[in-house]
PDB file of N, CA, C and O in Angstrom:
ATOM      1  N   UNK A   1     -54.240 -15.813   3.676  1.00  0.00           N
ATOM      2  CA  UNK A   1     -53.902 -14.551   4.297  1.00  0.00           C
ATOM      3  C   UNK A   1     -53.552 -13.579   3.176  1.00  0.00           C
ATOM      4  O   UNK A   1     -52.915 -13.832   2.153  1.00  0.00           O
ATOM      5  N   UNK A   2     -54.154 -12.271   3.606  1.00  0.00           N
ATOM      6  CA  UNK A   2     -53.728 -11.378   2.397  1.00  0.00           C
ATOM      7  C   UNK A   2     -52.377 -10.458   2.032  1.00  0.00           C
ATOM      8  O   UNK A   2     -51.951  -9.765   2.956  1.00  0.00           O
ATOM      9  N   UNK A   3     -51.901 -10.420   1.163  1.00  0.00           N
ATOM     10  CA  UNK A   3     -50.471  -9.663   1.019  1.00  0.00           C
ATOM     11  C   UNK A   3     -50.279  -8.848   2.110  1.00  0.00           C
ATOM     12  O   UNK A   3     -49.354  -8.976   2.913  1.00  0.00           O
ATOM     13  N   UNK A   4     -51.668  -7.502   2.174  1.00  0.00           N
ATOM     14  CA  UNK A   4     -51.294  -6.813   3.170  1.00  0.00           C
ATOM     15  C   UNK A   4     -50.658  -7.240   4.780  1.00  0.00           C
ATOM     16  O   UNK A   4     -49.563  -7.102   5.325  1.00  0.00           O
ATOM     17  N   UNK A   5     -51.693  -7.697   5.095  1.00  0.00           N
ATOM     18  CA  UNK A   5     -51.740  -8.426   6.312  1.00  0.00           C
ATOM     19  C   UNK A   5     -50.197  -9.278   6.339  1.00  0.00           C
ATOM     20  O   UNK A   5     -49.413  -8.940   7.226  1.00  0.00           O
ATOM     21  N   UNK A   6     -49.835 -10.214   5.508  1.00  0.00           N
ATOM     22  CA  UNK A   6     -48.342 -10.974   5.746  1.00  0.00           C
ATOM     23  C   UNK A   6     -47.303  -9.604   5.782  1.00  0.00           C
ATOM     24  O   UNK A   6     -46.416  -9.521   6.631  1.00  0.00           O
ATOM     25  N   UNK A   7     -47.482  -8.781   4.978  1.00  0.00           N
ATOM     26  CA  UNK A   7     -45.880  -7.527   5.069  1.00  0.00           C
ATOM     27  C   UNK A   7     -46.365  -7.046   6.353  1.00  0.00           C
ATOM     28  O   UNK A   7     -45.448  -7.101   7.173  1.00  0.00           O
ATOM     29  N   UNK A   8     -47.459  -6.591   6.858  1.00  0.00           N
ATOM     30  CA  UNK A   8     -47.537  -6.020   8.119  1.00  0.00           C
ATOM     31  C   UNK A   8     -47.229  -6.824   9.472  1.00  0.00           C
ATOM     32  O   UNK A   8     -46.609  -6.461  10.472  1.00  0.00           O
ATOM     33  N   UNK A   9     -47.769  -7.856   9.219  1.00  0.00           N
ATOM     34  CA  UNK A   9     -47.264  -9.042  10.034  1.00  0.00           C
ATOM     35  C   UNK A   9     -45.575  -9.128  10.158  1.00  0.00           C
ATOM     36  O   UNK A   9     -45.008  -8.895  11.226  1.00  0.00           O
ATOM     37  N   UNK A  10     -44.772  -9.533   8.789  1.00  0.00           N
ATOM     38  CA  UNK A  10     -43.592  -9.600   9.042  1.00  0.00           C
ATOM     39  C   UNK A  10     -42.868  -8.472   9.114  1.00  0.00           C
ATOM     40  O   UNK A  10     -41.646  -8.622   9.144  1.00  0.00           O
ATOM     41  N   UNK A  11     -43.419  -7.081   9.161  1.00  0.00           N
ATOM     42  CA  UNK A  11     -42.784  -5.408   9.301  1.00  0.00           C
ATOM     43  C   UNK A  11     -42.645  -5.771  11.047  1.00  0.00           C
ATOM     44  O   UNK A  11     -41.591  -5.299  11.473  1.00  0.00           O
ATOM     45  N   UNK A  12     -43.313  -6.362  11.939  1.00  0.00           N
ATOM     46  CA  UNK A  12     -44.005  -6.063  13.175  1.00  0.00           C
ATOM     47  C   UNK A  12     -42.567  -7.493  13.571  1.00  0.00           C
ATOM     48  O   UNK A  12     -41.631  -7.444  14.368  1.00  0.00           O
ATOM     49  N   UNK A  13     -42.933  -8.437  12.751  1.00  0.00           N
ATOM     50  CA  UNK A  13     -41.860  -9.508  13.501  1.00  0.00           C
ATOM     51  C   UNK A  13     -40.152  -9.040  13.300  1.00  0.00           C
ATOM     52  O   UNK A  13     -39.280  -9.462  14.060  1.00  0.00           O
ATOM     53  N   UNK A  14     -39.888  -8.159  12.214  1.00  0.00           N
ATOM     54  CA  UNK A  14     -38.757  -7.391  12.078  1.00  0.00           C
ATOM     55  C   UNK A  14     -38.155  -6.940  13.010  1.00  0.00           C
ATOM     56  O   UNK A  14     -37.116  -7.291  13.570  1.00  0.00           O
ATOM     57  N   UNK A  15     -39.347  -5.554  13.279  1.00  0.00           N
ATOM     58  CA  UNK A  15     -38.763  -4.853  13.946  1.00  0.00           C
ATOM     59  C   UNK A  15     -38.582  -5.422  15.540  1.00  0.00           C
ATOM     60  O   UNK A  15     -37.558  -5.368  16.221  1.00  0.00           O
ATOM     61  N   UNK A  16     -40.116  -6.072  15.973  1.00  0.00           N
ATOM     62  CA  UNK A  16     -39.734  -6.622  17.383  1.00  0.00           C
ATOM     63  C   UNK A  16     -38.367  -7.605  17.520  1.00  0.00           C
ATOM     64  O   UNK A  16     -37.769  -7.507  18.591  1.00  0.00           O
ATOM     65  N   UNK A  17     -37.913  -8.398  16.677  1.00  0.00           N
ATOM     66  CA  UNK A  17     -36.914  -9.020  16.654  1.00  0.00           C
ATOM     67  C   UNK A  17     -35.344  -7.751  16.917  1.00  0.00           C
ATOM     68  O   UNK A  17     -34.456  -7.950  17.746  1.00  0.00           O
ATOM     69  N   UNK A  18     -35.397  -6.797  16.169  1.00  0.00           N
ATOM     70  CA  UNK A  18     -34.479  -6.032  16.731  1.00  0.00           C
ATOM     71  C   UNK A  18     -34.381  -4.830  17.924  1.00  0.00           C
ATOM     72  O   UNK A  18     -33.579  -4.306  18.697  1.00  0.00           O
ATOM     73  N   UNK A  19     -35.406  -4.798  17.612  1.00  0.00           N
ATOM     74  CA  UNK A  19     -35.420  -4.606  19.236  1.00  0.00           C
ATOM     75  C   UNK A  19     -35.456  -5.030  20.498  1.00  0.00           C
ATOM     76  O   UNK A  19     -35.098  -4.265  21.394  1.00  0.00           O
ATOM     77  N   UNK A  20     -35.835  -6.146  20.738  1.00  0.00           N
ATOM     78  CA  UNK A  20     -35.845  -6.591  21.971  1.00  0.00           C
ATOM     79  C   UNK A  20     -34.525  -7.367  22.040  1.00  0.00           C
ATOM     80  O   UNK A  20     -34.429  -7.890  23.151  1.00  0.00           O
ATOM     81  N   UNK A  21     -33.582  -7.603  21.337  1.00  0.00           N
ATOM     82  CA  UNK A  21     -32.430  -8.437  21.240  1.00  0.00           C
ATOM     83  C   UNK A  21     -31.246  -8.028  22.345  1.00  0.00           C
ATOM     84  O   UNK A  21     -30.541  -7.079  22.002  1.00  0.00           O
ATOM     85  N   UNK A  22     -31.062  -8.417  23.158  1.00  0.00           N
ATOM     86  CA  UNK A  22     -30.292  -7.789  24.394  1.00  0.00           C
ATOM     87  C   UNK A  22     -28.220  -8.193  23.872  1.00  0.00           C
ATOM     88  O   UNK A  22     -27.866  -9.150  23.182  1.00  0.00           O
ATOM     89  N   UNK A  23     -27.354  -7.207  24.434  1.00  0.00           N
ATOM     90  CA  UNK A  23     -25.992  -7.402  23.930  1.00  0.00           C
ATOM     91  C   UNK A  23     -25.704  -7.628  25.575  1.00  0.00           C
ATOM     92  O   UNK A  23     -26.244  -6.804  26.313  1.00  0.00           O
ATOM     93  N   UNK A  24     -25.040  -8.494  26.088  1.00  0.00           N
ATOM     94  CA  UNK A  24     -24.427  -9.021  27.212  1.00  0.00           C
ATOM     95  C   UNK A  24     -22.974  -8.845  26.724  1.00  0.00           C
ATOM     96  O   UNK A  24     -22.508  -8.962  25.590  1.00  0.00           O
ATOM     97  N   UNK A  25     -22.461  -8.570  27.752  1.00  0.00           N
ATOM     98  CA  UNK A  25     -20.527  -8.862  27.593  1.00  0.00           C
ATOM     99  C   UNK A  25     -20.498 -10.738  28.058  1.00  0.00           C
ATOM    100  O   UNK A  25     -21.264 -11.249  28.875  1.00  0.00           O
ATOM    101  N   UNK A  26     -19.741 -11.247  27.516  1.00  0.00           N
ATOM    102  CA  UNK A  26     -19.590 -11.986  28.029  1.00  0.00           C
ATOM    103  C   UNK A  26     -19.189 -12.852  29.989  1.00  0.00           C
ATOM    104  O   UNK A  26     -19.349 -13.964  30.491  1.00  0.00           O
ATOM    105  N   UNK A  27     -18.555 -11.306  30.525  1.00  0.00           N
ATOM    106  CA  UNK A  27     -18.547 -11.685  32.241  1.00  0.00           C
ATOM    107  C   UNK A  27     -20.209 -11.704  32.418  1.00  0.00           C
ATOM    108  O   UNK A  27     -20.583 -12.694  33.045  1.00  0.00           O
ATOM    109  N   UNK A  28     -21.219 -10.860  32.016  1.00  0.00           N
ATOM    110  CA  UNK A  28     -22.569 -10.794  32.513  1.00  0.00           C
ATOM    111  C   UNK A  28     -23.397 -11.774  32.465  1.00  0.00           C
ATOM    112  O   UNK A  28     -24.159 -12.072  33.385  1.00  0.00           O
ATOM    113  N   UNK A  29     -23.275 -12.608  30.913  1.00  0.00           N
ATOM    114  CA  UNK A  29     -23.621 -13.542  31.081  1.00  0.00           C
ATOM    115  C   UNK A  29     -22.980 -14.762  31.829  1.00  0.00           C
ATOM    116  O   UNK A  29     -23.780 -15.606  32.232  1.00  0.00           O
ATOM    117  N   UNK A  30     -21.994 -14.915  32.007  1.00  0.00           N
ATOM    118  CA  UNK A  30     -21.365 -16.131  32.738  1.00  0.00           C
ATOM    119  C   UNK A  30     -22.165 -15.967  34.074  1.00  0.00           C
ATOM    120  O   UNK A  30     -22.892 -16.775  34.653  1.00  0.00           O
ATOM    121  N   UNK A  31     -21.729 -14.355  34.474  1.00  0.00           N
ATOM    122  CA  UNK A  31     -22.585 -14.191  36.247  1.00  0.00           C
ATOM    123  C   UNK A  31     -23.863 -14.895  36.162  1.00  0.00           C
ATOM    124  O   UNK A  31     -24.104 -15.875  36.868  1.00  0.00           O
ATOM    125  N   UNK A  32     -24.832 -14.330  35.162  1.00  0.00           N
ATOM    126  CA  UNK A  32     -26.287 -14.912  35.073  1.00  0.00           C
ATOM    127  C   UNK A  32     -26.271 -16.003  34.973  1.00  0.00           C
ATOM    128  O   UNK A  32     -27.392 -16.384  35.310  1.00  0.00           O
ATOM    129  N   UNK A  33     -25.373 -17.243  34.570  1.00  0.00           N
ATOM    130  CA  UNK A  33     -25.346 -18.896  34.423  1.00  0.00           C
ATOM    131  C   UNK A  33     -25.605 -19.147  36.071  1.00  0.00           C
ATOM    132  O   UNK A  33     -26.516 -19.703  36.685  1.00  0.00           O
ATOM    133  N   UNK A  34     -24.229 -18.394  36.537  1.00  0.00           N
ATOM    134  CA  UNK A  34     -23.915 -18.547  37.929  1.00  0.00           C
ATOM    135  C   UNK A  34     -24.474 -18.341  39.000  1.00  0.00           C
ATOM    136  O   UNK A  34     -24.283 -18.831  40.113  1.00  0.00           O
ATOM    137  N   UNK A  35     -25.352 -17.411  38.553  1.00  0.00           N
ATOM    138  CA  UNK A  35     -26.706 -17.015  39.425  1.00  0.00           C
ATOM    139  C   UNK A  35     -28.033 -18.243  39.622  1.00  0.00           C
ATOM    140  O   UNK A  35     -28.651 -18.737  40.565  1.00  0.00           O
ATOM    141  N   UNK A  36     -28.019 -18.344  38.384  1.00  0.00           N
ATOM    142  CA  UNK A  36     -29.292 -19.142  37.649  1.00  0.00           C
ATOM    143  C   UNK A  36     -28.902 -20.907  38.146  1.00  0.00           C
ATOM    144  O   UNK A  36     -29.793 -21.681  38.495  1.00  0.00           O
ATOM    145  N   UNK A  37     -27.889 -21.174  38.102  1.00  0.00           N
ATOM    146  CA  UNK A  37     -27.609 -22.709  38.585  1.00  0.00           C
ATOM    147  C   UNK A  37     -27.747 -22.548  40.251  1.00  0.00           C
ATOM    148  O   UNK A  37     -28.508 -23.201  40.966  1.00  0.00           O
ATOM    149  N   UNK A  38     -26.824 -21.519  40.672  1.00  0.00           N
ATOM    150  CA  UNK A  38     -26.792 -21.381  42.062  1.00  0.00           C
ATOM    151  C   UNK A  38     -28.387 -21.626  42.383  1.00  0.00           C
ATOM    152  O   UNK A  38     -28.594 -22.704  42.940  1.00  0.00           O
ATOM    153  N   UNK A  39     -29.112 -21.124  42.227  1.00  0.00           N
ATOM    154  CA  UNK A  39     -30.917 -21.064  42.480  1.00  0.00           C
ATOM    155  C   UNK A  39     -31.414 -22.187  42.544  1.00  0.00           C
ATOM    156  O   UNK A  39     -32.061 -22.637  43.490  1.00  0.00           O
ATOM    157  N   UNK A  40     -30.984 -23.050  40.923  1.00  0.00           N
ATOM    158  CA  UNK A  40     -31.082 -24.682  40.908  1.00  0.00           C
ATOM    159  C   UNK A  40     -30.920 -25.119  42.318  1.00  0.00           C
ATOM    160  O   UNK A  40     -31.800 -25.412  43.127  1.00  0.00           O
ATOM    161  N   UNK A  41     -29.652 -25.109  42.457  1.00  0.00           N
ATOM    162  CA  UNK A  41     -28.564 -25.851  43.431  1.00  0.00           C
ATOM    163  C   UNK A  41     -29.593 -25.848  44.456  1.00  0.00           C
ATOM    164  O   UNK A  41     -30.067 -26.926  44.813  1.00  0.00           O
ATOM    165  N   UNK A  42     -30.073 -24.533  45.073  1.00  0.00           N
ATOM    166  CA  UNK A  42     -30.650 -24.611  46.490  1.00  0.00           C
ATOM    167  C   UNK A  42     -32.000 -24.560  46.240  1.00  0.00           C
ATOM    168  O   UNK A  42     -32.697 -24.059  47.122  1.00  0.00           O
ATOM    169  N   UNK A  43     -32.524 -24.960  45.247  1.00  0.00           N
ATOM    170  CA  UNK A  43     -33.869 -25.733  45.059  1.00  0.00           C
ATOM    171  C   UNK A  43     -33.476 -27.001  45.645  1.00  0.00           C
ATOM    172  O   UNK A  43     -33.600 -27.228  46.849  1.00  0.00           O
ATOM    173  N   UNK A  44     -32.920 -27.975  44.661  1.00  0.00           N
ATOM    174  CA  UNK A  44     -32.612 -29.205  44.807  1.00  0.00           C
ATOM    175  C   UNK A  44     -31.931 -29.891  45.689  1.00  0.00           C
ATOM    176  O   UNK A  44     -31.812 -31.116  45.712  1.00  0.00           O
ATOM    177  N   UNK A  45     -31.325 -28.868  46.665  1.00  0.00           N
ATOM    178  CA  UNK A  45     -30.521 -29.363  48.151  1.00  0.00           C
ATOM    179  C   UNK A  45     -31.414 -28.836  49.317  1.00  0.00           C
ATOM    180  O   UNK A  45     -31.343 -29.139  50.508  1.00  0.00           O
ATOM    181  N   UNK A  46     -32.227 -28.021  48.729  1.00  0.00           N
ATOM    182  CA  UNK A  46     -33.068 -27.069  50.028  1.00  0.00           C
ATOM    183  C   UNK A  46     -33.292 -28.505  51.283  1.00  0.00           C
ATOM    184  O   UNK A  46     -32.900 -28.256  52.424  1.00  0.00           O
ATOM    185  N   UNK A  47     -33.825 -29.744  51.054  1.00  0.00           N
ATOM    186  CA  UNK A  47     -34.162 -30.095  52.168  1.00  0.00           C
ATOM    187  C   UNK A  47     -32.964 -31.134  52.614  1.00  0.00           C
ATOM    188  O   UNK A  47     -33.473 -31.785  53.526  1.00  0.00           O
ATOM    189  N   UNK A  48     -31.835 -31.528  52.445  1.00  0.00           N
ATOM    190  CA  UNK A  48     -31.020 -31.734  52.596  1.00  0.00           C
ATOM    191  C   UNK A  48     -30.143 -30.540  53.445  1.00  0.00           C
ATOM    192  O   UNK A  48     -30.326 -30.576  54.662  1.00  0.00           O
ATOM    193  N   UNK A  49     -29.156 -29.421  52.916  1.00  0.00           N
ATOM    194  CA  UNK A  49     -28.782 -28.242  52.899  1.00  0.00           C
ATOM    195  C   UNK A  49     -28.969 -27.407  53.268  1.00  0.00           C
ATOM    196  O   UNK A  49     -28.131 -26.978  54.061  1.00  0.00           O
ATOM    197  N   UNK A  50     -30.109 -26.611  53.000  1.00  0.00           N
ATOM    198  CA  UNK A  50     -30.707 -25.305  53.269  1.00  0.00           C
ATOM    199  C   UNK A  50     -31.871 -25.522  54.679  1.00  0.00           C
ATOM    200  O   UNK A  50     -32.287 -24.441  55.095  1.00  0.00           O
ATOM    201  N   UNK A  51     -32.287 -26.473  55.251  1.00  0.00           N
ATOM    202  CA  UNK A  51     -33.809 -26.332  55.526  1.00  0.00           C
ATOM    203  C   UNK A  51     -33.989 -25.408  56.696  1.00  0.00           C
ATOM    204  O   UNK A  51     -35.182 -25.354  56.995  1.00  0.00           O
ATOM    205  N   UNK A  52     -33.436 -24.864  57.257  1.00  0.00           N
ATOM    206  CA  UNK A  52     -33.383 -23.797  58.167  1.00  0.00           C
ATOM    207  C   UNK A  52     -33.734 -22.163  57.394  1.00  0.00           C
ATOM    208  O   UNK A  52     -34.139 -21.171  58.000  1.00  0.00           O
ATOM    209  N   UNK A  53     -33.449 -22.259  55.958  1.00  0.00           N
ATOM    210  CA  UNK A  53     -33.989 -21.244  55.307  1.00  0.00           C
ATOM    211  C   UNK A  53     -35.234 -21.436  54.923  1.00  0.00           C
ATOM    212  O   UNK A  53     -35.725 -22.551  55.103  1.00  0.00           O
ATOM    213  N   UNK A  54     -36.019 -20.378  54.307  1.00  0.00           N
ATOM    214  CA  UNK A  54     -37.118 -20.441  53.716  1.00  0.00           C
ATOM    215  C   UNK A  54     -37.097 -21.076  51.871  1.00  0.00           C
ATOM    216  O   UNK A  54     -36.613 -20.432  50.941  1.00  0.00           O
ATOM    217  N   UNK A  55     -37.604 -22.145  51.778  1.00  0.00           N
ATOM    218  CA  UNK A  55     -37.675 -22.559  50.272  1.00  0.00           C
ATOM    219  C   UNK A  55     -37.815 -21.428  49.165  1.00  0.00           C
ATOM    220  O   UNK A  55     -37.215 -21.405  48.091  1.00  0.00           O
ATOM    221  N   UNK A  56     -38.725 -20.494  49.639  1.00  0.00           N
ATOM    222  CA  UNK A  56     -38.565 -19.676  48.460  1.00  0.00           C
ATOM    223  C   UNK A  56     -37.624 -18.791  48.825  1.00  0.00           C
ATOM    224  O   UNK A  56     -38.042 -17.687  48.478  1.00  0.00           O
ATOM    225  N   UNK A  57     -36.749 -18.705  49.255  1.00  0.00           N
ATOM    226  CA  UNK A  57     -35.516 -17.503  49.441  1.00  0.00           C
ATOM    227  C   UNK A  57     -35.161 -16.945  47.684  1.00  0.00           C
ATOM    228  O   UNK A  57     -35.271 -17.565  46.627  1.00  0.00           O
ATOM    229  N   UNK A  58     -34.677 -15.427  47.990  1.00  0.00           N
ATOM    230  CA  UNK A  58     -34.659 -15.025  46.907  1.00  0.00           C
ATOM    231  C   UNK A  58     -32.623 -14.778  46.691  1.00  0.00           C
ATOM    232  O   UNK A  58     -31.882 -14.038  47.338  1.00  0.00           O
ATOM    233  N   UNK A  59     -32.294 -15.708  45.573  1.00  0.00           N
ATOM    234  CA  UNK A  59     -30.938 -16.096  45.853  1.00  0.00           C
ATOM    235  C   UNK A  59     -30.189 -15.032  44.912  1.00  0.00           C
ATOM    236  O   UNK A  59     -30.240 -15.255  43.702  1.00  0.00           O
ATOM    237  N   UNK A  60     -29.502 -13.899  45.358  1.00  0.00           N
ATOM    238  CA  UNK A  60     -28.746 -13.395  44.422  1.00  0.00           C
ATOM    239  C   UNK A  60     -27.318 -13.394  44.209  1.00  0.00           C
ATOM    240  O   UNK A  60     -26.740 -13.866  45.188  1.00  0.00           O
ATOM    241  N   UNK A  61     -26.385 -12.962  43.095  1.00  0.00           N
ATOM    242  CA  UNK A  61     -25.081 -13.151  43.321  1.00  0.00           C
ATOM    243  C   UNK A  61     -24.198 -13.400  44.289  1.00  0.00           C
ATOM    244  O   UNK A  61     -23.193 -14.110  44.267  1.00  0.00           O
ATOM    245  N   UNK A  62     -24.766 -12.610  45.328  1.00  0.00           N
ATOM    246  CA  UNK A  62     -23.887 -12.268  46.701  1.00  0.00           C
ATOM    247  C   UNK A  62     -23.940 -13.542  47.770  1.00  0.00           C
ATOM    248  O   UNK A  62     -23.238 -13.609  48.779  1.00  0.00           O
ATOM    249  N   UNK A  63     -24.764 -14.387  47.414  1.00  0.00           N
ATOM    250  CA  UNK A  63     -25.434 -15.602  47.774  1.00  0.00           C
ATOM    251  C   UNK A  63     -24.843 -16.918  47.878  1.00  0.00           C
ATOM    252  O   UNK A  63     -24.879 -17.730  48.803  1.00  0.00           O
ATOM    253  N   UNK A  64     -24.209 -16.971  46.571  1.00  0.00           N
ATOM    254  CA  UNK A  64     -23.232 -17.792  45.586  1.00  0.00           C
ATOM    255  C   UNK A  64     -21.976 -18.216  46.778  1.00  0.00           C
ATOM    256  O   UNK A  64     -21.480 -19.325  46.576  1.00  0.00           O
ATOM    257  N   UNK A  65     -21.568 -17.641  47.674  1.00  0.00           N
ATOM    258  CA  UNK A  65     -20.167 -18.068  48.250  1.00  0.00           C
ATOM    259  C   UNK A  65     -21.193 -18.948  49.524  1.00  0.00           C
ATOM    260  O   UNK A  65     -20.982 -20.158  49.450  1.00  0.00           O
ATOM    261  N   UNK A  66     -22.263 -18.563  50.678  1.00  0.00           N
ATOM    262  CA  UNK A  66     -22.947 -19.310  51.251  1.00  0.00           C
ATOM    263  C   UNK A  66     -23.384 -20.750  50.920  1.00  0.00           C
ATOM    264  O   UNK A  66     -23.327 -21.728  51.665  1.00  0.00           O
ATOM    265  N   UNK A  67     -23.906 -20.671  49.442  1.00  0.00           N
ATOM    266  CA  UNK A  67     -24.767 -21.702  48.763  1.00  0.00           C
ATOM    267  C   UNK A  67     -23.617 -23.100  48.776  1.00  0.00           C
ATOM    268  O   UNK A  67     -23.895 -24.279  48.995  1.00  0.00           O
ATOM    269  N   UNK A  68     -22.335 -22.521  48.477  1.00  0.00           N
ATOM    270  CA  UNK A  68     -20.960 -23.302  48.516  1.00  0.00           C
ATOM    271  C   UNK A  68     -21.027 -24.287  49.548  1.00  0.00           C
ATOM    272  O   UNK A  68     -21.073 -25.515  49.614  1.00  0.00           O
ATOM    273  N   UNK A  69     -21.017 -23.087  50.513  1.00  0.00           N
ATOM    274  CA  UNK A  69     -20.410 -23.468  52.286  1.00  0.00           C
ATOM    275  C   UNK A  69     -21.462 -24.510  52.254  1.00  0.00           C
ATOM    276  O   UNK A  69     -20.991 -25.647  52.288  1.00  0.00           O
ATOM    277  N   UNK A  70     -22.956 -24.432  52.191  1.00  0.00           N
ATOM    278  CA  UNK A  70     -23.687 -25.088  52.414  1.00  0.00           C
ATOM    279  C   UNK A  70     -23.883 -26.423  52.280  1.00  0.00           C
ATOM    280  O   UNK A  70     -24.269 -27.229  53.127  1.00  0.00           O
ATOM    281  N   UNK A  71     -23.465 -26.655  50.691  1.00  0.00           N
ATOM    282  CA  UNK A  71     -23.883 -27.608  49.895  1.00  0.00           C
ATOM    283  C   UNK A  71     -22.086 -28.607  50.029  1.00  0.00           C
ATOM    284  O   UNK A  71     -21.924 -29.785  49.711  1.00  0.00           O
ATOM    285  N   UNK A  72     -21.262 -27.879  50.451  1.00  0.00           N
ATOM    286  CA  UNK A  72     -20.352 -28.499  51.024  1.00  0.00           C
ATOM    287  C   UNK A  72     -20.144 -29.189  52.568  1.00  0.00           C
ATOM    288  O   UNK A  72     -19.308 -30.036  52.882  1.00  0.00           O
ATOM    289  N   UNK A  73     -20.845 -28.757  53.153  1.00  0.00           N
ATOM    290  CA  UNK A  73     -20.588 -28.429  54.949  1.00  0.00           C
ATOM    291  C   UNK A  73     -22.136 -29.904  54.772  1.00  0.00           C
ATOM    292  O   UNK A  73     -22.177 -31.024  55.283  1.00  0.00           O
ATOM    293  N   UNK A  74     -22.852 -29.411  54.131  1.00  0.00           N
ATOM    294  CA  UNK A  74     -23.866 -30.675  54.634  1.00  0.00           C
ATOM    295  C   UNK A  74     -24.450 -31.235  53.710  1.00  0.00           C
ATOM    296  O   UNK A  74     -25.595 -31.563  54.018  1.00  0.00           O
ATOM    297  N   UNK A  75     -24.155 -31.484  52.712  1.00  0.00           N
ATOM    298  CA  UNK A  75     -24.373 -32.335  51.576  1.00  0.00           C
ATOM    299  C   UNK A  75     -23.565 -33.594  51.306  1.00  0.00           C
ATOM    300  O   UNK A  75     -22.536 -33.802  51.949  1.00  0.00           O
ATOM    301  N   UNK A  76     -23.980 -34.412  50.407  1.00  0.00           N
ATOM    302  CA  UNK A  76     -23.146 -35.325  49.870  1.00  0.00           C
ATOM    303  C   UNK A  76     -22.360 -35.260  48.840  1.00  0.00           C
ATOM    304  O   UNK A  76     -21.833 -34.162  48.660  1.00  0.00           O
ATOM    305  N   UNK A  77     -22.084 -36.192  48.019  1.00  0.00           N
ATOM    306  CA  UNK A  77     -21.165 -36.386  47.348  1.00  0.00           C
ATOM    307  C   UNK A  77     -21.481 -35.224  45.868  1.00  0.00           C
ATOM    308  O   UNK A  77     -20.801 -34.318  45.387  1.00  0.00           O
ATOM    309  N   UNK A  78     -22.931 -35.843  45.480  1.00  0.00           N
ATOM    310  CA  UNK A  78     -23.462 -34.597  44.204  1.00  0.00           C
ATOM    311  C   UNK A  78     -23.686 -33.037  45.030  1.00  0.00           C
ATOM    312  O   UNK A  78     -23.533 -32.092  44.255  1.00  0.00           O
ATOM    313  N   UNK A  79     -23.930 -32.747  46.076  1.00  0.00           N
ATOM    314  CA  UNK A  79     -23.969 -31.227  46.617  1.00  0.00           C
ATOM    315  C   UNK A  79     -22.562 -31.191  46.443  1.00  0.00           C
ATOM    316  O   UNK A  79     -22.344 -30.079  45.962  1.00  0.00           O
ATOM    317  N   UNK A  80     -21.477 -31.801  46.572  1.00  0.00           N
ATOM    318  CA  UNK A  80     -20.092 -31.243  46.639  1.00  0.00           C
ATOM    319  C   UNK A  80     -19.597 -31.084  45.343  1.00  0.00           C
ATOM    320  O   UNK A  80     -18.769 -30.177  45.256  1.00  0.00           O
ATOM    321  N   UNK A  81     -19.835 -31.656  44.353  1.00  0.00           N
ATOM    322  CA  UNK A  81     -19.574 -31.648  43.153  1.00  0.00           C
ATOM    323  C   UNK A  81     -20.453 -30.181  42.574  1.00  0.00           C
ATOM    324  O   UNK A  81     -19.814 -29.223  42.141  1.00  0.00           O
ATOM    325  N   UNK A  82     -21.883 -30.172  42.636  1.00  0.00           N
ATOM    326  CA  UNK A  82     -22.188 -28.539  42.249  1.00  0.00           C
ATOM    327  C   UNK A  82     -21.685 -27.652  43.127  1.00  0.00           C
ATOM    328  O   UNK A  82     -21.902 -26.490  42.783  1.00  0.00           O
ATOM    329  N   UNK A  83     -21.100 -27.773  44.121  1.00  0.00           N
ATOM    330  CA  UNK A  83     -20.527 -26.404  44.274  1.00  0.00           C
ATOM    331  C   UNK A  83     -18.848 -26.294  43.861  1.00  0.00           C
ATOM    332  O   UNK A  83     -18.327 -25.199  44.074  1.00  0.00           O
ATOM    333  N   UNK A  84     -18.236 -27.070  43.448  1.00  0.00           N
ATOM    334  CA  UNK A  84     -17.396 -27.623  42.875  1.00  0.00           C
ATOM    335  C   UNK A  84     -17.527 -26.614  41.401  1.00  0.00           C
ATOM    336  O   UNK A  84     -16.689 -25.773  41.076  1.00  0.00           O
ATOM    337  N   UNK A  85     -18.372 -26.835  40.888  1.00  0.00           N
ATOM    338  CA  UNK A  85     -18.735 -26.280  39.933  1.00  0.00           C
ATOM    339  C   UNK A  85     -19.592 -24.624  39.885  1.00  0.00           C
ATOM    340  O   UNK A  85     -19.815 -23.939  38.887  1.00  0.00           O
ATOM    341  N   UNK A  86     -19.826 -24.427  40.858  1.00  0.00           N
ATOM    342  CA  UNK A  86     -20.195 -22.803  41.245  1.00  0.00           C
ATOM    343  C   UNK A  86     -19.230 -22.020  41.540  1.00  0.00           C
ATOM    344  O   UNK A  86     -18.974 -21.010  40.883  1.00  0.00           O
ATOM    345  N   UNK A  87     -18.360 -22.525  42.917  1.00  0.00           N
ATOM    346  CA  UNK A  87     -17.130 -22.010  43.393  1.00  0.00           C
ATOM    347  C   UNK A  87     -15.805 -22.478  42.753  1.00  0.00           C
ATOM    348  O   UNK A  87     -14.942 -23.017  43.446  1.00  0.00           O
ATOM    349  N   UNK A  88     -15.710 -22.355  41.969  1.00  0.00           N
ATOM    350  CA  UNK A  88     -14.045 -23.076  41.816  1.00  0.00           C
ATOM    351  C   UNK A  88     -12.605 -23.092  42.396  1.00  0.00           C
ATOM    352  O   UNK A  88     -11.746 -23.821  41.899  1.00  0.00           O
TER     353      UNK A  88
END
């Protein structure tokens, strides 16, 4: 590969590297864990838990206190433990 080509190459991996680099506060990201497992959760309980909903439901924050009730109210021992760990 030629000189040119590698500095232009790594000018391009530079700059995209600082730019696209996102700053989260730390509450935003915790929410997004909390979001993102919650989703898990009612993947993996959907037919246990959920099956009266639609599998692909689209699960957002506001979601998170239901997903609880759910995975508590008709799950077993591991549904009670992740929401254990969602809801504290």
């Amino acid at each position: 590969m030629s000189d040119a080509i590698h500095e232009y190459l790594s000018e391009i991996g530079r700059r995209g590297g600082r730019v696209s680099r996102r700053h989260l506060s730390s509450e935003d990201a915790r929410r997004m864990v909390r979001v993102r497992e919650a989703r898990r959760a009612y993947r993996r309980f959907h037919a246990q838990c959920f099956w009266s909903s639609p599998p692909d439901l689209s699960i957002g924050e506001e979601d998170i206190p239901w997903i609880c009730e759910g995975l508590r109210r008709h799950g077993g021992r591991r549904a009670w433990e992740t929401a254990a760990k969602l809801c504290p």
